[in-house]
N, C-alpha and C positions, 0 to 999 in steps of 0.2 A: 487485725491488720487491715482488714479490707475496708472496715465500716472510717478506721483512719484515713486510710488514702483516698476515698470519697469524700470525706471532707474536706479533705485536700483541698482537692481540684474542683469543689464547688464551690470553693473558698475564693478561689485564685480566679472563676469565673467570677462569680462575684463585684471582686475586683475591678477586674478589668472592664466589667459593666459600667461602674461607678469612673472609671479613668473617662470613658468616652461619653459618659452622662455630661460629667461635667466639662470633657472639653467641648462636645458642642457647643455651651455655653459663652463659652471662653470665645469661642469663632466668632462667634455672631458678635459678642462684644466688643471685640478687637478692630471689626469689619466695620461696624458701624464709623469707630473713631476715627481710624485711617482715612474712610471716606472721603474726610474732609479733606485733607493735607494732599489726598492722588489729585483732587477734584479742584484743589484752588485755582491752579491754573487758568479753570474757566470762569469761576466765576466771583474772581477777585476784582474785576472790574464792576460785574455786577452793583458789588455792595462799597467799594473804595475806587469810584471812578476818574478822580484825577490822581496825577503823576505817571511814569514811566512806568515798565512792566517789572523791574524789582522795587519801585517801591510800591505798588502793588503786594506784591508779592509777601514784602515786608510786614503791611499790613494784617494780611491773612495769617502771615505767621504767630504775628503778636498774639493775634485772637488765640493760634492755636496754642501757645506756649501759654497764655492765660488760662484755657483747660486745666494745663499740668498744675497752674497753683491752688484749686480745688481738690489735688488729690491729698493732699494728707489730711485733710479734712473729712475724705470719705475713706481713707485708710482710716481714722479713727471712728469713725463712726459706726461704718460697716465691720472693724475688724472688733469694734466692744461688742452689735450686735452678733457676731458669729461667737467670741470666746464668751457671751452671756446666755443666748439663746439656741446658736446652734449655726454648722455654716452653713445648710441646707437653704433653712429662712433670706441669710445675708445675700445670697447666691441668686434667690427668687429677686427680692426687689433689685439690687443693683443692676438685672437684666433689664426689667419694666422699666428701670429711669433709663436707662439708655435709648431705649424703644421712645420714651415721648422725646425724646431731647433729638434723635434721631428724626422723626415729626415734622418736630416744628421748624427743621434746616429742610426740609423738601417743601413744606409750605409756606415757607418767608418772604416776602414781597420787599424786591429792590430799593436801592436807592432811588431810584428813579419814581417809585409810584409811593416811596410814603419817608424819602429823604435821609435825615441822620437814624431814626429810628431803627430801619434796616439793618447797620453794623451794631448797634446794640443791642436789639432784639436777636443777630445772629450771635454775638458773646454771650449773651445767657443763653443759649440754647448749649454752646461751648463749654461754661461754666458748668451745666448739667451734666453734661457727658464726661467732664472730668470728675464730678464727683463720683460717677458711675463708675468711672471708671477703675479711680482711685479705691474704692471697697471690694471693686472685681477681683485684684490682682491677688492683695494678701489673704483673701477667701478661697479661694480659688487654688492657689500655689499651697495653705494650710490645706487644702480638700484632700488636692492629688497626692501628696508628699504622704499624710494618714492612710488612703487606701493604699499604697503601693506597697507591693510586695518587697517584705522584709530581704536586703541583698539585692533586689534589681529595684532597690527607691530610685538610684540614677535616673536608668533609663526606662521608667515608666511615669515619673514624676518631668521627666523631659517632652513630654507632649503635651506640657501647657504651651509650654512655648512653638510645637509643630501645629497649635491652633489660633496662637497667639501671631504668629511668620503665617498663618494660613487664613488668619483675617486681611492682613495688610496685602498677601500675593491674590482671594478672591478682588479686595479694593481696588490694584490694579488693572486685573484679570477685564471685571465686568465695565473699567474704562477703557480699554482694548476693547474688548467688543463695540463699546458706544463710536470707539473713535472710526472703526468699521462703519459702521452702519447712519453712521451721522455727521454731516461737516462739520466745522470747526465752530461758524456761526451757527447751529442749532447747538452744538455743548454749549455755545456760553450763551443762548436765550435759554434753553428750559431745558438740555440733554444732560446737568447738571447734576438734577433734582431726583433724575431716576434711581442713580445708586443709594440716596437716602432713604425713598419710599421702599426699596429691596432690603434695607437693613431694618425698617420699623415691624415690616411684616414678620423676620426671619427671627426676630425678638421675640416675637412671640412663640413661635417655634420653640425656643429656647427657654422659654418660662415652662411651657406645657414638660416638656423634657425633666426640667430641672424637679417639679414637683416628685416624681419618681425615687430621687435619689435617697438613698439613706443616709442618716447622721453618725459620721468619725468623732461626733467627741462625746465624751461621758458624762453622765449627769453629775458626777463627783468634782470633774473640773468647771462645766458651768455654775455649779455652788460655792466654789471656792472665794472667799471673801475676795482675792483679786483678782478673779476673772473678769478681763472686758476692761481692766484699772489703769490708769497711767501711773498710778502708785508702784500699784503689782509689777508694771515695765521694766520701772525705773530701779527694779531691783537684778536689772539684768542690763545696765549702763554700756557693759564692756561691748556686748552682743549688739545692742543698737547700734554704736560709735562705729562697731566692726562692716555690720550691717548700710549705713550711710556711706563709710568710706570705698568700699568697693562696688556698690549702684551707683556711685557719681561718674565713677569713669567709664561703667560699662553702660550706662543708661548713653551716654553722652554718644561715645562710638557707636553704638547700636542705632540712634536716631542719626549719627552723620552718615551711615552707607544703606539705611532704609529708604526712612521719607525724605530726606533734603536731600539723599544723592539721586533724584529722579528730575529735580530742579535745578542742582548743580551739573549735571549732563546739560543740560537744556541751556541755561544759563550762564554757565561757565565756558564750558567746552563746546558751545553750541551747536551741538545735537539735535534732529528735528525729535519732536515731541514724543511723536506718535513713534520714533526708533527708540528711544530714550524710554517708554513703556513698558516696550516687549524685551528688553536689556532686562529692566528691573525685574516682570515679572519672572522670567527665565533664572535668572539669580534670585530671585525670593522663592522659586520651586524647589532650586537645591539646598536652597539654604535649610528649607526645613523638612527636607528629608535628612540633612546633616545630623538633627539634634539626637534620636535615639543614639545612633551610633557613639557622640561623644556624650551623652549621660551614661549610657554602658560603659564607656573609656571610665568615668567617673567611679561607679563600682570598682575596679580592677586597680587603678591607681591611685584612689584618693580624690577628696572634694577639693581639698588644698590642692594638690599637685595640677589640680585643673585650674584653679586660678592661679598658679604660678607662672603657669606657662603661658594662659590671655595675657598677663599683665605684660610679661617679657615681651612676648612679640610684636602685643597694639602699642606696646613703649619703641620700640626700635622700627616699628613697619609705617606706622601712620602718615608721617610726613613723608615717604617716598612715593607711597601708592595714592595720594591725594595727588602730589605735584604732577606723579604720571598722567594720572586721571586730566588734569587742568587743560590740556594740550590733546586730547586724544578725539580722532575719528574715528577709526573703527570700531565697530559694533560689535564684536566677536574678541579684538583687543579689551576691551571695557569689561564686557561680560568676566573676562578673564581673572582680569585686575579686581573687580567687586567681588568674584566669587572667594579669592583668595583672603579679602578680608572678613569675608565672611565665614570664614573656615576657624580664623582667629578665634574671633568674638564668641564662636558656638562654644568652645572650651569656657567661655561664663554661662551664655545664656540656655545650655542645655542643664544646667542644673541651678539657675539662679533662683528660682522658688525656692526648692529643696535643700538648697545652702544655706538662704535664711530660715525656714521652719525649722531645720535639725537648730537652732541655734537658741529655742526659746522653748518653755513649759507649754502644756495645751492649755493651760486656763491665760495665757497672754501670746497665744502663737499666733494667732489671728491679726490682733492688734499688733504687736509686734515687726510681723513680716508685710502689712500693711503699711502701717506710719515710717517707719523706717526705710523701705522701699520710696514711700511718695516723697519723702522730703529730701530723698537726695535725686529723686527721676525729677521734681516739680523747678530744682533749682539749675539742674544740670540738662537732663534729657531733652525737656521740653523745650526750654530755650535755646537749642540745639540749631533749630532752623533757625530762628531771631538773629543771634549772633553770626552764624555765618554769615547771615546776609546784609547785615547791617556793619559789619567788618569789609566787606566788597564793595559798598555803597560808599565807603570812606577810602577805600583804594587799599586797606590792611586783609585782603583775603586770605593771603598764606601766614597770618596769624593765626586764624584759627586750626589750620593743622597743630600748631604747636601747643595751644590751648590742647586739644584733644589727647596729644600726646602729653602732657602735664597730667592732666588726670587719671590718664593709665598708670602712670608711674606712679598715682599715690594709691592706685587701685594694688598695684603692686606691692607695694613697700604692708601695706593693711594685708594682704592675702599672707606675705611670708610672716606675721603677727597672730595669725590666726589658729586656731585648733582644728584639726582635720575632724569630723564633723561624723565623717563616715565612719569612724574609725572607735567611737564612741557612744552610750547608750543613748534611745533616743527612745523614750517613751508614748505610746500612743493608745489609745483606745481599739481596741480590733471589733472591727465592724463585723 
């Protein structure tokens, strides 16, 4: 009995090793990408020097939203290397691509000193980081979801996302401090560039880490004729369709009250910058101390019953608490209003990894919660800020509230479609 419960608890450390191996990871990756989207502000003019400051703004977005359509490319890529090879490997390189892509934005020589070049050489550097990015996710969310302990997968599998909310709130974080310590004309000549150079180095942190880790999958499923297959996927149609339909509306809402709502404060509601920061970071603090709490909710009531309830609420709340938002000065009013959508959203995103891994085989789980993840975050999420802002540019802004809210409700309609997840066998390799 004894020699059992040792192994227990050496099991469950283990574990839990491996959670925070790989969310480091996950941080650093996350931090890196954000980067860009806290940090346009300044130096949109840098590299799109004429027009107005949204369409500026516009600009930068494009670029950012052109990242998101490198991610299914690197969900396939990255998710055939993790379900052929292992996700350890997948996990190493998509850190290192991030880290040169990361690079080469803190070394990029403006518009000004080498012309058109400048915003194209800044898109592929963009382009990179979405590929990076793109293989991070469903590696990463198959990693966690495998080690976590059987009965608490919710809320242990929910700190990809408290690293993933903990990339985007250091993003902010370290441009708070700049905006301390630097005017506004040194962010936009060179105080820019610093959060890049912070994320190339902390990459590598994250490489050395990640080597450490053990491998969740079995050498029985890396053999399996369709491991790593778009063959082998496609014999799991329902799961993917299922999979695309409820990331469009939640990827979408999760990018309108992260990164474009620190630009719609600003922009919209006109909010000075530097209050509009410490708004977001403050709600991006709670937001992701939110997520264990509702992945544990998740265990108790169902993976389904958590997405029934995002869908209802982001369907009925969206359009009031945007219009709020449009009109609003207070700082502490704001905070109020964002934190509460933020409370919604966490009932998907504390177990949105997890929701898709329980929903595919280990010799296609990889691939699976990768490609299917990026192509509906690549077509939805990411274009997130584009459309908002390019809807405001034409005088139709409180369209895209309704946009938003359209796609919950299909998030909705897919969630009450779906098989509760938790509630059924989910096979894995025990490490």
């Amino acid at each position: 009995m004894t020699v059992q419960t040792n192994k227990i608890e050496l099991d469950s450390k283990h574990r839990i090793f491996a959670i925070i191996g790989a969310s480091s990871g996950n941080l650093v990756e996350w931090f890196d990408f954000y980067v860009y989207s806290f940090c346009s502000i300044y130096f949109a003019s840098a590299f799109f020097p004429s027009g107005n400051s949204t369409t500026q703004l516009l600009n930068t977005a494009g670029v950012f939203a052109a990242g998101f359509l490198m991610r299914p490319i690197g969900g396939w890529l990255f998710g055939r290397i993790a379900d052929k090879h292992g996700r350890r490997i997948s996990m190493m390189i998509s850190v290192l691509m991030m880290c040169g892509g990361s690079l080469m934005i803190a070394c990029l020589p403006t518009y000004a000193t080498i012309g058109a070049a400048a915003p194209i050489l800044l898109l592929l550097a963009r382009l990179i980081q979405g590929l990076s990015v793109g293989g991070e996710y469903g590696t990463s969310a198959t990693y966690m979801s495998e080690v976590a302990l059987k009965g608490r997968r919710g809320f242990f599998a929910s700190f990809q996302y408290v690293t993933l909310i903990g990339g985007q709130l250091l993003a902010v974080l370290v441009l708070v401090i700049l905006q301390q310590l630097l005017t506004t004309e040194q962010l936009k000549d060179w105080g820019w560039r610093v959060p890049f150079v912070i994320g190339a180095i902390t990459a590598l942190v994250a490489l050395y880490l990640r080597k450490s880790l053990s491998e969740t999958s079995s050498e029985e499923s890396r053999k399996n004729q369709d491991a790593g297959t778009l063959v082998g996927l496609m014999k799991h149609k329902s799961a993917l369709l299922t999979v695309i339909g409820f990331t469009a509306g939640g990827s979408l809402i999760f990018y309108t009250f992260t990164t474009y709502m620190q630009k719609y404060l600003v922009n919209t509601a006109g909010m000075n910058a530097k209050t509009a920061s410490v708004v977001m970071t403050c709600a991006l603090f709670s937001y992701m101390l939110m997520q264990p709490l509702f992945g544990a909710l998740s265990d108790k009531i169902g993976r389904r019953s958590n997405m029934l309830i995002f869908g209802s609420l982001a369907t009925l709340c969206t359009v009031p608490i945007m219009v709020a938002l449009k009109d609003i000065s207070n700082p502490y009013a704001a905070f109020g209003l964002i934190l509460f959508a933020l409370a919604i959203i966490s009932f998907y995103t504390s177990i949105a990894g997890l929701i898709k891994a329980e929903m595919f085989p280990p010799e296609v789980r990889a691939l699976g919660v990768g490609l299917s993840y990026a192509i509906g975050n690549a077509l939805f999420g990411g274009s997130a800020e584009y459309v908002a802002l390019w809807l405001k540019s034409i005088g139709w802004e409180s369209s895209f509230y309704w946009y938003v809210t359209a796609l919950c409700a299909i998030a909705l309609i897919v969630s009450y479609r779906m098989r509760d997840t938790s509630k059924e066998g989910y096979l894995v390799h025990e490490p």
